[in-house]
C-alpha positions in Angstrom: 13.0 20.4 -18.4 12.4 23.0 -15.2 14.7 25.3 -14.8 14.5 27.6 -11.5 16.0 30.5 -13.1 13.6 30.9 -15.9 10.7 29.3 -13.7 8.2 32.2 -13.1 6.0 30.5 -11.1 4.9 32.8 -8.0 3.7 35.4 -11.1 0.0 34.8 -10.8 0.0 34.9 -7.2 -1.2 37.7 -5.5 1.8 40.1 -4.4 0.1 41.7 -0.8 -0.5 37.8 0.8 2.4 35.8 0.8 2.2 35.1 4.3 1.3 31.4 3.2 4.6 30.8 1.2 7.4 28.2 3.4 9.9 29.3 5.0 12.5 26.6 3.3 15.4 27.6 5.3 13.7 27.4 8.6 11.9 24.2 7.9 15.3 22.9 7.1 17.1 24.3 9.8 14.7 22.5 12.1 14.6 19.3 10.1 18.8 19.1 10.8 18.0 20.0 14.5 15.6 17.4 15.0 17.7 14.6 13.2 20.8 15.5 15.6 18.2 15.4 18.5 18.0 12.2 19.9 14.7 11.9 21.6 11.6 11.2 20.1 7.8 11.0 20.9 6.6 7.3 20.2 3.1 6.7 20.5 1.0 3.2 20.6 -2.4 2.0 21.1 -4.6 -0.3 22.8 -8.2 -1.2 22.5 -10.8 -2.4 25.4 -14.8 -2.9 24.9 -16.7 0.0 25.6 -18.6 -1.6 28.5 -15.6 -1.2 30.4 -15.4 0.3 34.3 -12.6 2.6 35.3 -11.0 -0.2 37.2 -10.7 -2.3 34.2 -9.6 0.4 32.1 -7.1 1.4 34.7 -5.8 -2.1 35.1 -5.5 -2.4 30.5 -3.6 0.6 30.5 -1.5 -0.4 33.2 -0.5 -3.8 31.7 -0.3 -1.7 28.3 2.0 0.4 29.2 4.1 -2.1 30.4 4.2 -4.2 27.4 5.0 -0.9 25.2 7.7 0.1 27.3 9.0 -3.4 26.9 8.6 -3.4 22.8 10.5 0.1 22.9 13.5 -1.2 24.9 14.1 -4.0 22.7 14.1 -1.6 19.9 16.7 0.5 21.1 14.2 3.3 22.8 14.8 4.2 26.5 12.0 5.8 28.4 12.6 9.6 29.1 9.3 11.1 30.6 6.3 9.8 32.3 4.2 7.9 29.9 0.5 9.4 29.1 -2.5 7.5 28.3 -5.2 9.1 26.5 -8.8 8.2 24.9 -11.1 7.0 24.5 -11.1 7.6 20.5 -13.2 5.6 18.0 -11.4 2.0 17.7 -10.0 0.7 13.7 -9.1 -2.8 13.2 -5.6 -2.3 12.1 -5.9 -4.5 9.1 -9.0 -4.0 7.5 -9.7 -0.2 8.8 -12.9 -0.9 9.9 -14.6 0.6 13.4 -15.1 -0.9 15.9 -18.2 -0.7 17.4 -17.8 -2.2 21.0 -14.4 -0.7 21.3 -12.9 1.7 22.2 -9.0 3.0 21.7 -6.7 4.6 24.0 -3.4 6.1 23.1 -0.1 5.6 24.9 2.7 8.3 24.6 6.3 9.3 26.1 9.7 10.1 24.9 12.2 8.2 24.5 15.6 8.2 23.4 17.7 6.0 21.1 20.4 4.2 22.8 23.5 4.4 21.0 25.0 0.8 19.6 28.6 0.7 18.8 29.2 0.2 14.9 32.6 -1.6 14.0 33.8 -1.1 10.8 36.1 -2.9 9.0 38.8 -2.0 6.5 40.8 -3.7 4.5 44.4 -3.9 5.1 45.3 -2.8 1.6 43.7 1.1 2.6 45.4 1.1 6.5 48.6 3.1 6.5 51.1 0.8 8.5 54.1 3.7 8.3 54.4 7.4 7.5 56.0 6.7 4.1 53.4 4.3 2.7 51.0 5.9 0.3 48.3 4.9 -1.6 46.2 6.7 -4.6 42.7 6.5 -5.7 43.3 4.2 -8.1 45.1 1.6 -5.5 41.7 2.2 -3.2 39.3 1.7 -6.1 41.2 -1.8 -7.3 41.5 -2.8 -3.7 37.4 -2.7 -2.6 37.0 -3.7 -5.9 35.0 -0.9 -7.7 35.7 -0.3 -11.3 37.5 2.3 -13.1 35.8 4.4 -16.4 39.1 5.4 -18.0 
């Protein structure tokens, strides 16, 4: 079983560079910052043969853009920034992972942000307090959502 406080494991590194070692409490503190944060970059693809003339391309990535805006919206995402297009990168079949070879793939980018849906919840009448006298103990709570008691 590991146990941190008889866990020497940082002994056979060596002492003068340990420049390369995390920084836990940073990388957490910026984890919680980002999950409070409420925008996010969300990125999407879109392939078109390589033989392709600026115009064409121009008008794909138009119509593109259009149709991931659309898919983001009914996911919950609003648009925040102007959206970026960017490629041409070696095209993958999605399924299969396999290249391409008269395609090419161009990137779509922007931020969004969630858009906040109401939750309702609902709780039994047993657990609402109807007057300042009423009261009711753990036990009443447990045998009222009906979760069981280890005595």
């Amino acid at each position: 079983m590991f146990d941190l406080k008889t866990w020497d494991g940082f002994s056979e590194l060596k002492k003068e560079d340990l420049d390369y070692l995390l920084d836990t409490t940073a990388i957490n503190k910026k984890m919680v910052d980002r999950n409070n944060n409420p925008y996010r970059w969300r990125i999407g693809s879109f392939h078109i043969p390589k033989e392709s003339s600026v115009e064409q391309i121009k008008k794909a990535s138009k119509i593109a853009c259009d149709k991931f805006i659309e898919a983001m919206s009914k996911q919950g995402w609003e648009l925040k920034s102007k959206i970026q297009v960017y490629g041409p990168f070696p095209a993958l079949d999605l399924l299969s992972q396999i290249m391409l070879l008269d395609m090419d793939e161009y990137r779509i980018r922007g931020i969004f942000k969630t858009i906040p849906k109401p939750t309702r919840i609902e709780l039994p009448p047993e657990l609402v307090r109807r007057n300042s006298e009423q009261k009711i103990g753990l036990q009443e709570v447990m045998k009222a959502t009906g979760i069981k008691v280890n005595k």
